[in-house]
N, C-alpha and C positions, 0 to 999 in steps of 0.2 A: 452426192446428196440430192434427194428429190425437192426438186419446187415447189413451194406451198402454192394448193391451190388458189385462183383465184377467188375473190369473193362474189359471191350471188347476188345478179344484181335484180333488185326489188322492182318490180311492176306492177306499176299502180294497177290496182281495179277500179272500175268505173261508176262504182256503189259504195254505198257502206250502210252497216244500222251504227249510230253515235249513239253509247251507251252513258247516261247521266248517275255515275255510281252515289253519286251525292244525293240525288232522289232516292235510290234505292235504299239507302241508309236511313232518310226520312220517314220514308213510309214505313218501313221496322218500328222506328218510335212512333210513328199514330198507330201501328198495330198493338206497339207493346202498351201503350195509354189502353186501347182499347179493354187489351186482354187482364188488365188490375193485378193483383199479385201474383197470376200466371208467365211462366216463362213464355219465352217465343222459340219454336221452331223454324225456321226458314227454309222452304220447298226449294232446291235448287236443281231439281231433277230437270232430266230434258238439256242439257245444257243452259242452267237458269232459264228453262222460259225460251231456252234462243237468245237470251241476253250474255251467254257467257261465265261459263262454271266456278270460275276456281275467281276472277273480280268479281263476281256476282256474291259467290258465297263471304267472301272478305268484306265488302262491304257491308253484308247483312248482319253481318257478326260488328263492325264498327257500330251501327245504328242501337246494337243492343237486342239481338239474336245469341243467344246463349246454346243452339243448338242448332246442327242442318239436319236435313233431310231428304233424300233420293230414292229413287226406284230401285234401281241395279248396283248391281256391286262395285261395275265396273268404274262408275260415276264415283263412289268412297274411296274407293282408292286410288281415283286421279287428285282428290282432294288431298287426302296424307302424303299421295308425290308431290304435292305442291305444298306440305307443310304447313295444310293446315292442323291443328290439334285440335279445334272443339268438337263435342260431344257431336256422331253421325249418327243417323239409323237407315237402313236400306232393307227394302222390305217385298222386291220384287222379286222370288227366287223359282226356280226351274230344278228336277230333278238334277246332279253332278255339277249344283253351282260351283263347289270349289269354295266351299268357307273359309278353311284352315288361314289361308292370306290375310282375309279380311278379321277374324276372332285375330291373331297376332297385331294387328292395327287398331284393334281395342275400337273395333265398330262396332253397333248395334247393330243385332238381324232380327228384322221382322219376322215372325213366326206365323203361318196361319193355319198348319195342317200338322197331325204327329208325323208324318215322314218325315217332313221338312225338319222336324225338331230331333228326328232320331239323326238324321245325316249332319245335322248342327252338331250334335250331343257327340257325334263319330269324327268327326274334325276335332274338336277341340280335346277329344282324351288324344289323338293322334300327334297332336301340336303342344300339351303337355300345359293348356293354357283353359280357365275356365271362359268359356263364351260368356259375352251378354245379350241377353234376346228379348226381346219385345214381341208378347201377344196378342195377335190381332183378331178381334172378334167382329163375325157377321153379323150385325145386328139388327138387319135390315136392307141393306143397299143388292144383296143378291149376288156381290164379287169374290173380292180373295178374302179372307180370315176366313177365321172357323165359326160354324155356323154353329148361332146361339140357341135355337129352339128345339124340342122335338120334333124329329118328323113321323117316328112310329108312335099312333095316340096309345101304344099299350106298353110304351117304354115312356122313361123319363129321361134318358140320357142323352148328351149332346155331343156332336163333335167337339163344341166349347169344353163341357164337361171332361172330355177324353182328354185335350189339349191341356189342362190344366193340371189333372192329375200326373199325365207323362212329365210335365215339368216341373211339377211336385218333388218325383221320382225321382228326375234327374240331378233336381237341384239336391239334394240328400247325397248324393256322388258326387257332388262336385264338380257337374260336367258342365251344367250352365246355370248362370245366375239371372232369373227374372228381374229384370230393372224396369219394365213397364209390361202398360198395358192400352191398347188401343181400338179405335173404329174409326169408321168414316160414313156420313151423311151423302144422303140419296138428294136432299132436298135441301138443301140451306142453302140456296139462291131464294126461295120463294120458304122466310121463315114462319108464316103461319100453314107450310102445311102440316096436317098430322101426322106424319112422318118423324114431321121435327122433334115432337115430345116424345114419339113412341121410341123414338132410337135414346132420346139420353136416357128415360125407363129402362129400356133396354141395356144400354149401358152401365148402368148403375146397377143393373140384378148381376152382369159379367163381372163387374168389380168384386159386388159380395161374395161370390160364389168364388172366383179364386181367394180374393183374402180369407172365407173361412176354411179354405184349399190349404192355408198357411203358407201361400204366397204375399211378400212384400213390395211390389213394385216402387220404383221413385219417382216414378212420372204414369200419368193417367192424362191419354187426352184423345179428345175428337174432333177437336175444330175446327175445320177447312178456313179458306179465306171468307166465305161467307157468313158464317156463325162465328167468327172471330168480330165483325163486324157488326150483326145484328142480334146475336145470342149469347148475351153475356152469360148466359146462366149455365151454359155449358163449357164453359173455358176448364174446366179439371184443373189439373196441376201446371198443362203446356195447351198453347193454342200451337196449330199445326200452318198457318197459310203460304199461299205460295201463289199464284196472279197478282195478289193484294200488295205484293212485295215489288212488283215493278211495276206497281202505280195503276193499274186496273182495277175496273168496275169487276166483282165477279158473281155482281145480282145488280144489273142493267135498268130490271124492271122497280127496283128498289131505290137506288139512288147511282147519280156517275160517278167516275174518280173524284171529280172537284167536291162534289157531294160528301165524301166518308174522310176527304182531305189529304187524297193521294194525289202525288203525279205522276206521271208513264213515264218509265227510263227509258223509252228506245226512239229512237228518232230514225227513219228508212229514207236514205237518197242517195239519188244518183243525178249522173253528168248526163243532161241534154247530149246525142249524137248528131246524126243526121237529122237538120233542118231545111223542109225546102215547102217553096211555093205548089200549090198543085191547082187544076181548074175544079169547078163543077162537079161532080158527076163521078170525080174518081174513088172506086172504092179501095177498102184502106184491111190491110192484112187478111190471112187466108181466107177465105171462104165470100169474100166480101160483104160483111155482114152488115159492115158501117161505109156509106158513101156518101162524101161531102156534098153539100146543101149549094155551097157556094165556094166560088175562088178562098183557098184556107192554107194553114202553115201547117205541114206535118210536122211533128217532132218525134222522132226516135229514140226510145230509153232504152237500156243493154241492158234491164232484166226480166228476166220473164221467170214460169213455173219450175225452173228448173230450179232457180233461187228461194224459191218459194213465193212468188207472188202468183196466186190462186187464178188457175185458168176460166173459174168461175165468174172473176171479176171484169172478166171481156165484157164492155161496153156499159158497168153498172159502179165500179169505182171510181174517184176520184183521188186527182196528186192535185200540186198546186206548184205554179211554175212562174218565178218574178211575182209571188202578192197576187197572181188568179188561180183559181180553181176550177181542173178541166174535167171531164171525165175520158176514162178509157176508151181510143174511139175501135172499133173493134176486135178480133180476139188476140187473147194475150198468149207468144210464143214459148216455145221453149227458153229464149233468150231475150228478149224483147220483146217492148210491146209499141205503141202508136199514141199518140195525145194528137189533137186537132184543138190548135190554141187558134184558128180564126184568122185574124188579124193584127195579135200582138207577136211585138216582135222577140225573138227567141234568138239566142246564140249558141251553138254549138260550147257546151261544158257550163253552160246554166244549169242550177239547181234543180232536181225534182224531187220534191218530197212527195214521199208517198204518204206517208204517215208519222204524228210525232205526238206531242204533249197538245198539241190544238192553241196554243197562245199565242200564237202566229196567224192565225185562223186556216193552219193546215189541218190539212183530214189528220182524225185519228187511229188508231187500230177498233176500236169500237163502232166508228161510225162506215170501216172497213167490212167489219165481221159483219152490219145490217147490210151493209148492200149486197155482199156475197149470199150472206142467207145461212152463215155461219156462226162462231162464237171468237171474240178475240183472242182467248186460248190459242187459237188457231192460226190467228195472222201472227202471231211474234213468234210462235213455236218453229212455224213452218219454214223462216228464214234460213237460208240452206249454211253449210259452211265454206259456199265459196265467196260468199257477202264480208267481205272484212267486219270486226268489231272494231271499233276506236272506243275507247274510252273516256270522260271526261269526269271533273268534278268531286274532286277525290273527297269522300268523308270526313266531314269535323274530327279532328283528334287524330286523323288517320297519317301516320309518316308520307311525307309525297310519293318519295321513293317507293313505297312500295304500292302506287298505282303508275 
């Protein structure tokens, strides 16, 4: 008889982001207040944000998210391995995505081109199963859907127009059923610009024009986390957000988190390492960019850009270490970076937040994303997957056991 192996033994890493799913859940209900008798979608693309795919999506669905949403496919069907069931749409697709998986998993695929819908339309007679798809109209923004306008002045037809018709066609075969229809905003961080009305116009010629195509959709929406926030008048049938959902500003210029009545789920720290005395004069990580002023306490953090903490931030972010607030003393490594706390005193496996909800009076990811010179998309996205998640704070209503 062979031996059962032994068991693996766990090694601590010397970071974590602590993820507050109970915020996350929160902030779904002041989105869904916002959104009035629009459903909510929850964006959980990217791995939540960097917060964590399949707790992220759970929770957002406990707060009163009746729908997710993702880029890639491959993200929907990590979701149904993990048993989630509510209503997906994934709408990032490549020639030879490989639908047939995804239509049997009773996901939604975004649509934004007639290829994309013929190879939909060829999976699903293959699979013996009608697809559902969601199409996506350019309306403005210049990306993926099908693009609403004419571009020849001596034709009136659209690739919108094309796209609607083929699903016409197809829906008449039974190949696929349109269950929505969609866009996305160029501008709805800054809602007076004109952009903003010109896309829901926009929008609204797209809708007419398939419904009197004799398409039915059940969902009509455009709402980023911006305009779910500031433009109520474009909420359709679903608001779409996804920033807004782990407690970020995502119009800075407009109002903060505390402002629109979110809080930030992610909290970023790690264990003080190497702490030592240094004199004067000595300079501190490659290049020597940053040289102490005076006799100072170096303290060593184990993470650097590899983790995702922005090489940009050498010498212009700030952690907060014991209740002070230091900045980054020059450039940040692959693996580590440097803090010059001075004269307080520091221990080896003390706290460093990098960033978190700010009620602490630690940095936050926003006040991260200004000093880099960035957007905070970016700082919670970029958190690599060797950053442990922890989770805390499990959802009102929500069984414990299953966070």
């Amino acid at each position: 008889m062979t031996a059962p192996s032994p068991p693996r033994a766990t090694v601590p890493f010397p970071a974590r982001a602590v993820i507050d799913l109970a915020a996350i859940a929160a902030n779904v209900g002041v989105l869904k207040q916002r959104a009035g008798a629009a459903e909510v979608m929850a964006v959980v693309k990217a791995d939540a944000y960097g917060h964590g795919l399949v707790r992220s999506a759970q929770a957002a669905l406990a707060g009163g998210a009746s729908w997710l949403g993702v880029a890639q496919l491959t993200e929907a069907m990590s979701l149904r391995a993990a048993g989630v069931t509510a209503p997906v749409l994934a709408w990032l697709h490549a020639p030879g995505a490989g639908f047939a998986q995804a239509i049997k998993a009773d996901v939604d695929l975004g649509v934004s081109a007639t290829w994309m819908l013929d190879e939909v339309a060829a999976a699903a007679r293959a699979s013996g199963r009608t697809a559902r798809v969601q199409l996506k109209a350019d309306t403005g923004l210049g990306r993926n859907g099908a693009y609403l306008f004419p571009v020849d002045t001596d034709s009136t037809a659209t690739d919108w127009s094309a796209l609607v018709d083929r699903a016409r066609a197809l829906e008449a075969e039974e190949a696929v059923r349109v269950t929505g229809l969609f866009t996305h905003f160029a501008y709805a961080d800054a809602p007076q610009h004109p952009t903003v009305q010109a896309q829901q116009t926009a929008f609204a010629e797209a809708v007419a024009l398939a419904e009197r195509a004799g398409l039915r959709p059940e969902v009509r929406h455009m709402s980023n986390s911006a305009a779910t926030l500031t433009t109520p008048a474009a909420a359709w049938d679903m608001v779409r957000p996804g920033l807004a959902v782990y407690g970020l500003t995502p119009a800075p210029e407009v109002g903060s988190s505390a402002d629109f009545g979110l809080v930030p789920a992610m909290t970023a720290i790690a264990e003080a390492s190497v702490v030592k005395a240094v004199p004067a004069g000595q300079g501190v990580s490659y290049g020597h960019t940053y040289t102490t002023s005076g006799p100072a306490t170096l303290v060593d953090v184990p993470l650097g850009y590899a983790d995702g903490v922005p090489r940009h931030a050498s010498g212009l972010a700030e952690v907060m270490i014991n209740g002070r607030r230091h900045r980054i003393a020059g450039r940040v490594c692959m693996d580590q970076f440097v803090v010059d706390v001075g004269d307080q005193q520091v221990t080896a496996g003390d706290e460093v937040i990098l960033f978190g909800p700010g009620d602490r009076g630690e940095p936050t990811a926003q006040d991260w994303a200004e000093a880099v010179g960035t957007i905070n998309y970016e700082i919670v996205t970029r958190f690599g997957p060797r950053v442990p998640r922890e989770y805390a704070g499990a959802p009102v209503g929500a069984e414990e056991e299953t966070w």
